[in-house]
SEVEX-887791 format. One record per atom (N, C-alpha, C, O, CB): residue number from 1; residue in one letter; atom name; x, y, z. Coordinates in pm, whole numbers. Glycine has a CB too. Layout:
SEVEX-887791
   n res atom   east  north     up
 NUM   A   CA      X      Y      Z
...
end
This chain:
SEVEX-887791
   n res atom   east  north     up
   1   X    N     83   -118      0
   1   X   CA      0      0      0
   1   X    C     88    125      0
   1   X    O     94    187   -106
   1   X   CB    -95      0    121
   2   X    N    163    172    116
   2   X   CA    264    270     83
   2   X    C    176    394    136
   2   X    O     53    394    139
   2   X   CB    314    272    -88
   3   X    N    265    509    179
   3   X   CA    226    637    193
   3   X    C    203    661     53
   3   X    O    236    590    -42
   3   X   CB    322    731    264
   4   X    N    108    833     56
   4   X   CA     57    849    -58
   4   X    C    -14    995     -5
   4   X    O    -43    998    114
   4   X   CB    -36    716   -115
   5   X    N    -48   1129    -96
   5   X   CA    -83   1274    -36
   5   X    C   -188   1277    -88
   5   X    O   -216   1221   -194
   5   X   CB     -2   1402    -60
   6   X    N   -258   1343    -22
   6   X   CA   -393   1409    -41
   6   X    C   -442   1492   -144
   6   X    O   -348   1569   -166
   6   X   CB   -412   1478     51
   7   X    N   -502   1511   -193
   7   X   CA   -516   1677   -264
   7   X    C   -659   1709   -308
   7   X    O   -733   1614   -335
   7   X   CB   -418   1699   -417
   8   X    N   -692   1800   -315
   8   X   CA   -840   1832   -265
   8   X    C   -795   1962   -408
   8   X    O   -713   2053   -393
   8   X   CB   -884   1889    -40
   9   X    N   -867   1936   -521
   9   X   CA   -907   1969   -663
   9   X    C  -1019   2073   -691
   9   X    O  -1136   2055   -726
   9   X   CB   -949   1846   -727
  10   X    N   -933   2211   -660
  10   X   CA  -1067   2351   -739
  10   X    C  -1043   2368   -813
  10   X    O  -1113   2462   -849
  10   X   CB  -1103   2490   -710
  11   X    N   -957   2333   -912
  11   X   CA   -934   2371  -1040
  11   X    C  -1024   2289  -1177
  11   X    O  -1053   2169  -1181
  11   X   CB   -782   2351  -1048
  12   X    N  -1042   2350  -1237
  12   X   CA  -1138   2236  -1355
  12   X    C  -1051   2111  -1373
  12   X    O   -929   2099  -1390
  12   X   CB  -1165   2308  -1540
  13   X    N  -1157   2015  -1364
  13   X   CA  -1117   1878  -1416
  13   X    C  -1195   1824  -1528
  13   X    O  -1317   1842  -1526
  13   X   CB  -1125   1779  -1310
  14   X    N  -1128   1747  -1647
  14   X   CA  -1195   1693  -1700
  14   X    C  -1332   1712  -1760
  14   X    O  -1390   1760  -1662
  14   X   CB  -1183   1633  -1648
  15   X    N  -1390   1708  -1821
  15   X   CA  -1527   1698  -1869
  15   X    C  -1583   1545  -1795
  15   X    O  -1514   1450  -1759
  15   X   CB  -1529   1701  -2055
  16   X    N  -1679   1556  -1791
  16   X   CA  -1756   1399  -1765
  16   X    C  -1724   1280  -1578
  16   X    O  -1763   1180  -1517
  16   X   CB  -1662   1287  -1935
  17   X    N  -1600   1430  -1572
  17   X   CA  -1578   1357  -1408
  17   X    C  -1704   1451  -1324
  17   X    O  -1747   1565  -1341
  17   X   CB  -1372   1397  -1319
  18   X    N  -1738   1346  -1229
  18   X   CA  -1843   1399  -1132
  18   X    C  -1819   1542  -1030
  18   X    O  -1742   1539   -934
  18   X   CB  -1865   1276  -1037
  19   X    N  -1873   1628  -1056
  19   X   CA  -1819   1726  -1005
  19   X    C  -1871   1738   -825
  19   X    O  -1864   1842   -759
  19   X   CB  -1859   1847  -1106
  20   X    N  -1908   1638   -785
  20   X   CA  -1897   1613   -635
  20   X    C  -1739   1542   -585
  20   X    O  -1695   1544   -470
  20   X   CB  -2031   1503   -595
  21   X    N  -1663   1472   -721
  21   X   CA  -1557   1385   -643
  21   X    C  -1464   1471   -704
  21   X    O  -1463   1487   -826
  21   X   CB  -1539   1209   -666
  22   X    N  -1383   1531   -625
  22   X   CA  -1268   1658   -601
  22   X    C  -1161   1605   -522
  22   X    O  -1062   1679   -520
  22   X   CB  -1326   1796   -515
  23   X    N  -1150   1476   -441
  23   X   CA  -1034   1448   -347
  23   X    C   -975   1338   -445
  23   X    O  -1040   1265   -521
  23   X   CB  -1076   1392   -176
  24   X    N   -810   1344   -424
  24   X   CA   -758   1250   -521
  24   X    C   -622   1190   -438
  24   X    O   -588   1273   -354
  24   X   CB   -722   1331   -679
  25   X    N   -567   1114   -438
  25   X   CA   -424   1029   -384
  25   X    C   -366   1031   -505
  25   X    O   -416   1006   -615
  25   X   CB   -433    861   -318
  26   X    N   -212   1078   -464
  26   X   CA   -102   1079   -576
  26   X    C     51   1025   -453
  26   X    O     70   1032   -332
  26   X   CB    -88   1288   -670
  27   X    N    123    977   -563
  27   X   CA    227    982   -500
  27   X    C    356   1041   -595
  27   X    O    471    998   -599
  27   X   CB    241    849   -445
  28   X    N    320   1110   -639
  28   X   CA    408   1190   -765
  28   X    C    487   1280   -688
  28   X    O    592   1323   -734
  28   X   CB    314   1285   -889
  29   X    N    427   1328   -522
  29   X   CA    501   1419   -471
  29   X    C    586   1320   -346
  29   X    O    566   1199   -335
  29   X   CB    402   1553   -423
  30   X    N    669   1390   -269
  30   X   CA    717   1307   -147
  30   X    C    606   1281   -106
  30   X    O    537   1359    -41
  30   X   CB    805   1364    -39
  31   X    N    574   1167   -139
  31   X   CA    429   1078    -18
  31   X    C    497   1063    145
  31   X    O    568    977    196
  31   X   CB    383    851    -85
  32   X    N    429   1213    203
  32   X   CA    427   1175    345
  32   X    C    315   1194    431
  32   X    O    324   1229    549
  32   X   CB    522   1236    404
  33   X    N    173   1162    349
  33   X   CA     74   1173    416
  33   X    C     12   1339    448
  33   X    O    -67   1381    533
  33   X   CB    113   1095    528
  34   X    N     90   1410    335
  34   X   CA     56   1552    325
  34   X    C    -71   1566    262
  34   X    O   -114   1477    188
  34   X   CB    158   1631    251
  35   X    N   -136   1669    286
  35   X   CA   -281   1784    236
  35   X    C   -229   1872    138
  35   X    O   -142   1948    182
  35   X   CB   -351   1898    369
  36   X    N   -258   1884     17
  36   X   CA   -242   1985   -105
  36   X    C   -394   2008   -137
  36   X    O   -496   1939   -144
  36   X   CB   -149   1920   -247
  37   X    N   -360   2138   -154
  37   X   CA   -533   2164   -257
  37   X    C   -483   2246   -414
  37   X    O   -410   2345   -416
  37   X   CB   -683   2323   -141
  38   X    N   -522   2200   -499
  38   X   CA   -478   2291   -602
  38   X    C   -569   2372   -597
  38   X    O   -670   2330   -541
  38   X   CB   -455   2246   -733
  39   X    N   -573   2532   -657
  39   X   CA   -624   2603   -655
  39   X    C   -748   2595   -760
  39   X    O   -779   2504   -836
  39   X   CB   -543   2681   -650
  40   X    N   -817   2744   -736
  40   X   CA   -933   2766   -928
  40   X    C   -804   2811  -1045
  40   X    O   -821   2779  -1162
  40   X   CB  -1104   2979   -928
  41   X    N   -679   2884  -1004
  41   X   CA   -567   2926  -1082
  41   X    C   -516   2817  -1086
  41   X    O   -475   2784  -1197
  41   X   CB   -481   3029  -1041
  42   X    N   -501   2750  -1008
  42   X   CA   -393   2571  -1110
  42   X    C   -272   2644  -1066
  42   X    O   -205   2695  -1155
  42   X   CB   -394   2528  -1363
  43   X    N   -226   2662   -915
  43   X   CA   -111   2632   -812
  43   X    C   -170   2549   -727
  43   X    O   -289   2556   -695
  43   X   CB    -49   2753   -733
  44   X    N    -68   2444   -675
  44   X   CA    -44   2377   -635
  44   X    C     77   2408   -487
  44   X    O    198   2426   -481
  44   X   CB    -30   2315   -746
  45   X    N    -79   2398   -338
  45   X   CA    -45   2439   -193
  45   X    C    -65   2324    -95
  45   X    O   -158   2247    -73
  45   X   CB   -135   2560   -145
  46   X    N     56   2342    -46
  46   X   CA     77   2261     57
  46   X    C      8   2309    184
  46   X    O     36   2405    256
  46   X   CB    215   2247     73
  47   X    N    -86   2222    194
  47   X   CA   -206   2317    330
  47   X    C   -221   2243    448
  47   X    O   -312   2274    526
  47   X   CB   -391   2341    284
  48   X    N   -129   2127    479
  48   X   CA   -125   2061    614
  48   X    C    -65   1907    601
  48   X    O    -43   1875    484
  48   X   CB   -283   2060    678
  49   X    N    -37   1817    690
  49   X   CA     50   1735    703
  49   X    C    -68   1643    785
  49   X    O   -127   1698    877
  49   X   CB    194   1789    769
  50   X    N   -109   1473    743
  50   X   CA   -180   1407    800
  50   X    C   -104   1347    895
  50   X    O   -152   1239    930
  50   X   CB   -246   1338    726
  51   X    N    -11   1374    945
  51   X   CA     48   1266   1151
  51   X    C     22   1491   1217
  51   X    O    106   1546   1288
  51   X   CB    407   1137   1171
  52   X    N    -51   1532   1188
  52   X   CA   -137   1669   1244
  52   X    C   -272   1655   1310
  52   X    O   -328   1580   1230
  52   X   CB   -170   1766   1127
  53   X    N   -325   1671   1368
  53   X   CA   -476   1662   1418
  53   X    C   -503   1829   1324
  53   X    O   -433   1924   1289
  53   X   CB   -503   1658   1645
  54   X    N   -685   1773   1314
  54   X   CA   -728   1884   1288
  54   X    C   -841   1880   1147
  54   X    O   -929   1794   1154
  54   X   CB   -600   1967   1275
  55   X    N   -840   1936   1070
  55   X   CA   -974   1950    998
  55   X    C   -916   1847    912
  55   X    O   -796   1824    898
  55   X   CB  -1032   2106    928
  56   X    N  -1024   1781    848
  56   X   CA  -1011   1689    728
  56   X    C  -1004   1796    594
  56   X    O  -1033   1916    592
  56   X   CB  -1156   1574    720
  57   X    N   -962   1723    500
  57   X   CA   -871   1813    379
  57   X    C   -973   1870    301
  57   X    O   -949   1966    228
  57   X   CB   -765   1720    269
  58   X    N  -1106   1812    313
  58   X   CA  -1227   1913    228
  58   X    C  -1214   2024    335
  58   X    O  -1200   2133    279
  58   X   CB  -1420   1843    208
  59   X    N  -1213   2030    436
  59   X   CA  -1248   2161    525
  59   X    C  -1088   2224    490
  59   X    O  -1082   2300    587
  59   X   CB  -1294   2124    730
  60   X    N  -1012   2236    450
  60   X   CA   -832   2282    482
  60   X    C   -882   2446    409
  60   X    O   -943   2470    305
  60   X   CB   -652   2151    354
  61   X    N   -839   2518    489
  61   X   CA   -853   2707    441
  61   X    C   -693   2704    377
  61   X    O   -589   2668    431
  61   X   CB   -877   2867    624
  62   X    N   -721   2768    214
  62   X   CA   -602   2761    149
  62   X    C   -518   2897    193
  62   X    O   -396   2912    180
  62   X   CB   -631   2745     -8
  63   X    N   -582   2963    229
  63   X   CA   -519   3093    275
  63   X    C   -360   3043    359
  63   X    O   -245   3063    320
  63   X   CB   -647   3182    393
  64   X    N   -382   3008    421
  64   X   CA   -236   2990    486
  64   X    C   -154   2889    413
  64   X    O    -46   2866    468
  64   X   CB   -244   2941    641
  65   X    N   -181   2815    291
  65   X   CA   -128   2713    257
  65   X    C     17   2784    162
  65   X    O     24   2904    135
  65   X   CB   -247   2616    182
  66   X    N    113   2692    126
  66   X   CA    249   2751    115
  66   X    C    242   2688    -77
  66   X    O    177   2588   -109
  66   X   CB    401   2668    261
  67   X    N    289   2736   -135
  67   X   CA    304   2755   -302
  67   X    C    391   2633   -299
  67   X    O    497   2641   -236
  67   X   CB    384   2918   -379
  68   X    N    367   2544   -346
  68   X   CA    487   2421   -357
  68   X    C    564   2433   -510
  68   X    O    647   2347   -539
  68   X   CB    402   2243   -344
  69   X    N    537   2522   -586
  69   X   CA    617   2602   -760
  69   X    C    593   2447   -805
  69   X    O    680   2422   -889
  69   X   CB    852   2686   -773
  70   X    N    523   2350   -786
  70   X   CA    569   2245   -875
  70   X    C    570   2218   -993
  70   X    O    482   2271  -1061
  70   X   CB    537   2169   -855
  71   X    N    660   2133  -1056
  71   X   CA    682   2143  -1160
  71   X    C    704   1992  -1295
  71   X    O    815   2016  -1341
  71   X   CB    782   2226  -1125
  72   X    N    676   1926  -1332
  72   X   CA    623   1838  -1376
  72   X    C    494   1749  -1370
  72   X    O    388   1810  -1355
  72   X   CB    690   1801  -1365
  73   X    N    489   1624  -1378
  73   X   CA    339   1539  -1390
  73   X    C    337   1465  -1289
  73   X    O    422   1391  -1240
  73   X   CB    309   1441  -1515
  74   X    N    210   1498  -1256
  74   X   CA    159   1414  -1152
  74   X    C      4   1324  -1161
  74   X    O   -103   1356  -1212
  74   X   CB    154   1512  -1040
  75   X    N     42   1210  -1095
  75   X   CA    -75   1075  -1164
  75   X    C   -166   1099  -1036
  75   X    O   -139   1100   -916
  75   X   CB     -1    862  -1183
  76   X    N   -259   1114  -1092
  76   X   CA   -377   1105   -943
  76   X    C   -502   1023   -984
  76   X    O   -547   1000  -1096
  76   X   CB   -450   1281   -885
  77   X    N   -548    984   -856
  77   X   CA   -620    854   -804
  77   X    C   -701    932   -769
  77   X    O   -654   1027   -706
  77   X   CB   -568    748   -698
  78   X    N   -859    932   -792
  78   X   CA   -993    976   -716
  78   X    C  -1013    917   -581
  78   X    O   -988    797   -576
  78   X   CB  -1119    937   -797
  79   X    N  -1041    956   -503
  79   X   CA  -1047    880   -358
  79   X    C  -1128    768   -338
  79   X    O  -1116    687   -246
  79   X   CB  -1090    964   -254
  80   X    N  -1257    768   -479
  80   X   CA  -1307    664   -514
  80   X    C  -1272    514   -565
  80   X    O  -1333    408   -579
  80   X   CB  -1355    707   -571
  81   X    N  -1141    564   -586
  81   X   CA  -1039    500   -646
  81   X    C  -1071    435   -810
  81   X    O  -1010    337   -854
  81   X   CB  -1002    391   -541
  82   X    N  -1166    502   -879
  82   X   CA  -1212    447  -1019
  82   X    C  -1173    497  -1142
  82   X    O  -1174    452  -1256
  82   X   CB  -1339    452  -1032
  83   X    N  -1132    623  -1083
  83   X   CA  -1080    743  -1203
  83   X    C   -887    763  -1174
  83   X    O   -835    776  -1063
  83   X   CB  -1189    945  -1159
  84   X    N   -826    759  -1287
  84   X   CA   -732    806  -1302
  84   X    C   -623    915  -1415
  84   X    O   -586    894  -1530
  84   X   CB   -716    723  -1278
  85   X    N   -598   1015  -1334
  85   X   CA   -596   1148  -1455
  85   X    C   -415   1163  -1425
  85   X    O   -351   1126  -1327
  85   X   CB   -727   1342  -1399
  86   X    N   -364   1238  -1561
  86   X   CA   -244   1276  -1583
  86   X    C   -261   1449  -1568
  86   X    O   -315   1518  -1655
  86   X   CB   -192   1213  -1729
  87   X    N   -216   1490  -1469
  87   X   CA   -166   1643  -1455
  87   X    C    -68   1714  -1481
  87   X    O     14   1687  -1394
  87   X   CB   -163   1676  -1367
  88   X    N    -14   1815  -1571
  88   X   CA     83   1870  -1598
  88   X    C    104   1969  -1548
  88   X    O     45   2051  -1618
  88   X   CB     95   1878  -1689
  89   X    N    173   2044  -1433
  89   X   CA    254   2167  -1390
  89   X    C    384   2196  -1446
  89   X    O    485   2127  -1458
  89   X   CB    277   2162  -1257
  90   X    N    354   2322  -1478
  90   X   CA    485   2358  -1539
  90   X    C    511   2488  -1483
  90   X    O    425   2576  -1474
  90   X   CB    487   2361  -1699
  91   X    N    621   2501  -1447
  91   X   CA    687   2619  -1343
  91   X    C    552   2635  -1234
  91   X    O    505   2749  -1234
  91   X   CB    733   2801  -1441
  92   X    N    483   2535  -1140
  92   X   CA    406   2572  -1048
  92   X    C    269   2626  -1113
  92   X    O    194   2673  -1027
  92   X   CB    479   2667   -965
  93   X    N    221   2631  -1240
  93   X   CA    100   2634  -1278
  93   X    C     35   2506  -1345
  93   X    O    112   2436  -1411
  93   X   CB     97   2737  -1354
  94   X    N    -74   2473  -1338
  94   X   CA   -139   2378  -1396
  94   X    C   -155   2386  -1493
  94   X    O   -216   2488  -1526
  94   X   CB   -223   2351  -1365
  95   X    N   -112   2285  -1610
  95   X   CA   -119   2363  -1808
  95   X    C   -231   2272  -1821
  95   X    O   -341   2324  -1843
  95   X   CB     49   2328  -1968
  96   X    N   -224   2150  -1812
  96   X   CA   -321   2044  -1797
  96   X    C   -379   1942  -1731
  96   X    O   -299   1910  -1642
  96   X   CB   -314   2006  -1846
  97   X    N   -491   1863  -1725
  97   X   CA   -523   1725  -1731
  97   X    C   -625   1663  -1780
  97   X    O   -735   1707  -1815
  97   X   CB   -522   1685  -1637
  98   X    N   -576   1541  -1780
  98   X   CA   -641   1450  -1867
  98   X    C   -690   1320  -1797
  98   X    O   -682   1299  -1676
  98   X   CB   -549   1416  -1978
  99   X    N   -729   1258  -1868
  99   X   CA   -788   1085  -1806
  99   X    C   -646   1003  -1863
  99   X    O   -597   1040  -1969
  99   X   CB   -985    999  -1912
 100   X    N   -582    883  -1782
 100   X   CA   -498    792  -1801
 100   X    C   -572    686  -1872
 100   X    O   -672    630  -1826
 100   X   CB   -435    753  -1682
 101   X    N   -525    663  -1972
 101   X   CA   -546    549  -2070
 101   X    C   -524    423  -1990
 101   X    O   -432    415  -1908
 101   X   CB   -445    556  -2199
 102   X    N   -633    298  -2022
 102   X   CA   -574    199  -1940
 102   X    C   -477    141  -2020
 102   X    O   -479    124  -2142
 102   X   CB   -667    100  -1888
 103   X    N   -341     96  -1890
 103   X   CA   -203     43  -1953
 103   X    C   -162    105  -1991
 103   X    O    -98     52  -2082
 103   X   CB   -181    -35  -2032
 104   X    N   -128    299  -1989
 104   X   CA    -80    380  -2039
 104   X    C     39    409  -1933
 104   X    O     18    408  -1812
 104   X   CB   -176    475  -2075
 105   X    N    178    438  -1996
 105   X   CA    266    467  -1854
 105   X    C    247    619  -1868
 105   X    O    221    699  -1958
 105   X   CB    453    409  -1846
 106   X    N    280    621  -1711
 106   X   CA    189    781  -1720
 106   X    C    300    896  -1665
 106   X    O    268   1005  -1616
 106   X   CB     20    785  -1589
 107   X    N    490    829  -1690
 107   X   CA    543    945  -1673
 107   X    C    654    942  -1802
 107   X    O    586    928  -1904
 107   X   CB    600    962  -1517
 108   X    N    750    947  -1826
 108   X   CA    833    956  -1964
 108   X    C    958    870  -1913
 108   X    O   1023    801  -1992
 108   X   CB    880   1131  -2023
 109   X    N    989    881  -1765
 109   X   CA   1008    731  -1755
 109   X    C    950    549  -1736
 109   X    O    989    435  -1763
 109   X   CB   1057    750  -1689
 110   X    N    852    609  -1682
 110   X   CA    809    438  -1737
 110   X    C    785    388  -1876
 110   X    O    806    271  -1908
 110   X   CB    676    394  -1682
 111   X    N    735    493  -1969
 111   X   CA    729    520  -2084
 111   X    C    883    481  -2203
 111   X    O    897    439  -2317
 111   X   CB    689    664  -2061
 112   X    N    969    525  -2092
 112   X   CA   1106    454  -2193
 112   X    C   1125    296  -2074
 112   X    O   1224    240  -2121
 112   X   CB   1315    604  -2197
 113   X    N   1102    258  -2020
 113   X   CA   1113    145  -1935
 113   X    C   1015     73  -2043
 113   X    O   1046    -34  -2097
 113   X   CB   1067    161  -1759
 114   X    N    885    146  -2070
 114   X   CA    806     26  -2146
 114   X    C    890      0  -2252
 114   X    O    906   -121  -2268
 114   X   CB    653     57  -2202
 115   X    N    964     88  -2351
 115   X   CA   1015     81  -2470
 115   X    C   1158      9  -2459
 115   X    O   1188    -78  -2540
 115   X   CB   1017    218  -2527
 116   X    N   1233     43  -2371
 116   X   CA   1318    -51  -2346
 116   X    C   1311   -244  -2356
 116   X    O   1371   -334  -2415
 116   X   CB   1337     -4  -2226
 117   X    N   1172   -225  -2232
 117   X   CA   1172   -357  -2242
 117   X    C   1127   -435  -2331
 117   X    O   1122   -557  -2318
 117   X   CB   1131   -391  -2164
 118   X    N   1088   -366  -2439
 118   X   CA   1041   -403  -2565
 118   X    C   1144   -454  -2662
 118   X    O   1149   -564  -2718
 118   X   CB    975   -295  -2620
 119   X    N   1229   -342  -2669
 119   X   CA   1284   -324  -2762
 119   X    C   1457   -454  -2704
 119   X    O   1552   -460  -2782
 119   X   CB   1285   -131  -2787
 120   X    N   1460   -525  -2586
 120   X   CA   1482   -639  -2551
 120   X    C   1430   -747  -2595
 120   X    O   1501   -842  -2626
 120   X   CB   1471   -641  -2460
 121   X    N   1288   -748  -2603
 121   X   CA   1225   -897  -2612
 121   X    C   1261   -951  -2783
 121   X    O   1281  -1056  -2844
 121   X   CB   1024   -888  -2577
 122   X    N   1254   -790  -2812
 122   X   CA   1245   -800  -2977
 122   X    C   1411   -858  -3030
 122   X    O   1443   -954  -3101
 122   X   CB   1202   -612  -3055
 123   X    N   1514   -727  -2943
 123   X   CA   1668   -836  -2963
 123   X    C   1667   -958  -2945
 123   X    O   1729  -1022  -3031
 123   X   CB   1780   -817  -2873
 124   X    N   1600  -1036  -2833
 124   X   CA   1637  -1181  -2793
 124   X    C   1531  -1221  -2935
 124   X    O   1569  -1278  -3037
 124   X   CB   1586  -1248  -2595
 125   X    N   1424  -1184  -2913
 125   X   CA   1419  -1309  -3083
 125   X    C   1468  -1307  -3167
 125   X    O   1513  -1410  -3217
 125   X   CB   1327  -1330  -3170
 126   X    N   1484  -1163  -3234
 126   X   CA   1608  -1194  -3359
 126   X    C   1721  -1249  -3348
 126   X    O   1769  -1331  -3426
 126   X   CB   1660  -1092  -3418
 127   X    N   1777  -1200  -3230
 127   X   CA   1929  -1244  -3187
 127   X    C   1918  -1417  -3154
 127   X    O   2022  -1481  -3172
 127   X   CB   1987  -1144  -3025
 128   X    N   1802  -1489  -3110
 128   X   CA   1770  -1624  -3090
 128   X    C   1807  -1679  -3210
 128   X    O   1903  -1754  -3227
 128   X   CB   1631  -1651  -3053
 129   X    N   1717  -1634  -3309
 129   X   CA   1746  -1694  -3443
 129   X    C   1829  -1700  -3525
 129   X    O   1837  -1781  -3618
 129   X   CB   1695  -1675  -3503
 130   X    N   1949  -1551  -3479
 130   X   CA   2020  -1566  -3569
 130   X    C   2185  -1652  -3489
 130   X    O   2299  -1671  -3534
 130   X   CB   2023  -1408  -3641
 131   X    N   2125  -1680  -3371
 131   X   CA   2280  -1717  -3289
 131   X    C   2199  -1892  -3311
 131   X    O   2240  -1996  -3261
 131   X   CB   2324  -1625  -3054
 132   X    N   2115  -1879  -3373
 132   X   CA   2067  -2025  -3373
 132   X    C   2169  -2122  -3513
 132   X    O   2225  -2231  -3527
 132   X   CB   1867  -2017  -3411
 133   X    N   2139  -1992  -3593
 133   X   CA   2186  -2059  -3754
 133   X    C   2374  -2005  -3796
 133   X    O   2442  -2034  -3895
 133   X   CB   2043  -1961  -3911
 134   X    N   2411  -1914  -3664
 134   X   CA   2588  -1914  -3657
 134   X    C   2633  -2070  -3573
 134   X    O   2733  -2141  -3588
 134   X   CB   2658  -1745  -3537
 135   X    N   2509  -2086  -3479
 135   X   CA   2561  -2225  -3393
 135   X    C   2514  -2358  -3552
 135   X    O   2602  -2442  -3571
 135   X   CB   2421  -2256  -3181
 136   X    N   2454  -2363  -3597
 136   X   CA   2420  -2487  -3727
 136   X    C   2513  -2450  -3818
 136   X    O   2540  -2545  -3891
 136   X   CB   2257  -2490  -3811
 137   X    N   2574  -2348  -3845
 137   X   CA   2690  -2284  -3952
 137   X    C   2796  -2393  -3890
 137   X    O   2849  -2484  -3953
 137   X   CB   2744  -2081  -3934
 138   X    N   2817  -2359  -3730
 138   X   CA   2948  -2365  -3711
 138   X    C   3004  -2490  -3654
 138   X    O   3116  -2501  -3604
 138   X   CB   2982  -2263  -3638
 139   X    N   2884  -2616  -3668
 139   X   CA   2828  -2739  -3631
 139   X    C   2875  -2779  -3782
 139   X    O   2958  -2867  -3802
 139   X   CB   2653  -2749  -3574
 140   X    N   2816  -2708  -3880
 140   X   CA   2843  -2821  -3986
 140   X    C   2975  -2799  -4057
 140   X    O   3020  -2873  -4144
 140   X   CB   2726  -2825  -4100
 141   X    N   3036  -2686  -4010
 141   X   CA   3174  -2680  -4065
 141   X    C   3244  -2725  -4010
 141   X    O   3356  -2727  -4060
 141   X   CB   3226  -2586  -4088
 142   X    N   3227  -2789  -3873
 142   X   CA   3312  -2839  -3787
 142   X    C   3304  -2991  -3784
 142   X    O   3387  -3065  -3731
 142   X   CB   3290  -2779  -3662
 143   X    N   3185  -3030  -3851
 143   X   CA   3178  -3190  -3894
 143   X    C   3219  -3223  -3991
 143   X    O   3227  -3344  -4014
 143   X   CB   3070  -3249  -3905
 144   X    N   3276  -3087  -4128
 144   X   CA   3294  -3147  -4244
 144   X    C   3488  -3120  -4216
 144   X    O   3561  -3189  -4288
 144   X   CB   3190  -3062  -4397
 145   X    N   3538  -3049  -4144
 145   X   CA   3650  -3084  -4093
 145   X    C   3741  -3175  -4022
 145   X    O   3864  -3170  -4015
 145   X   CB   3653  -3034  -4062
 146   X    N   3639  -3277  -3957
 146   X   CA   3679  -3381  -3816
 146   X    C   3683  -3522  -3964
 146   X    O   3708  -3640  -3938
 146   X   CB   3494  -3402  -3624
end
């Protein structure tokens, strides 16, 4: 299961997501059981720490919350846990998000991890076949020598 942060969503989401479900789990940031709310402007505030007593994260007043400038993608989980969206910050503003494709890797490294490991499976078969017919090459030149 793993730690994992909060974040409580005023900024537009999506078309077609329910606009009652606004709380989401990510671990794109240091998962330490922190409260973020993104704003209606699409910054992204650090507004409390869950080993804290005190209001649950729909109630969190952003006013005191601290600008976290973040800056790349972050994968978030609906608290429903049914929906999953790709968010883009860039220099601490929100440029986008979207819905995660299922089986989609959803950062540019897992994305070359998928392609990597691809682009392995694909060496070992060619390379299978062709270290198959240097080993029958080098079998029958070595029987017509003995």
């Amino acid at each position: 299961m793993g730690l994992f942060d909060e974040i409580r969503w005023d900024a537009p989401l999506p078309e077609g997501h329910p606009p009652d479900s606004r709380l989401f789990q990510t671990k794109s940031l240091d998962p330490c059981m922190d409260y973020y709310v993104v704003t209606p402007e699409g910054r992204l505030l650090l507004v409390g720490s869950g080993f804290e007593d005190g209001a649950d994260l729909a109630d969190r007043e952003i006013s005191q919350g601290i600008d976290v400038e973040f800056h790349g993608d972050m994968r978030l989980l609906s608290a429903e846990g049914y929906r999953e969206y790709l968010a883009r910050f860039t220099h601490g503003t929100l440029e986008w998000i979207r819905p995660l494709a299922d089986g989609e890797p959803w950062s540019t490294v897992a994305a070359a991890s998928v392609k990597f490991a691809h682009s392995r499976s694909n060496a070992k078969i060619a390379g299978g076949s062709s270290n198959r017919s240097a080993t029958r090459a080098f079998r029958k030149k070595r029987s017509m020598s003995i």
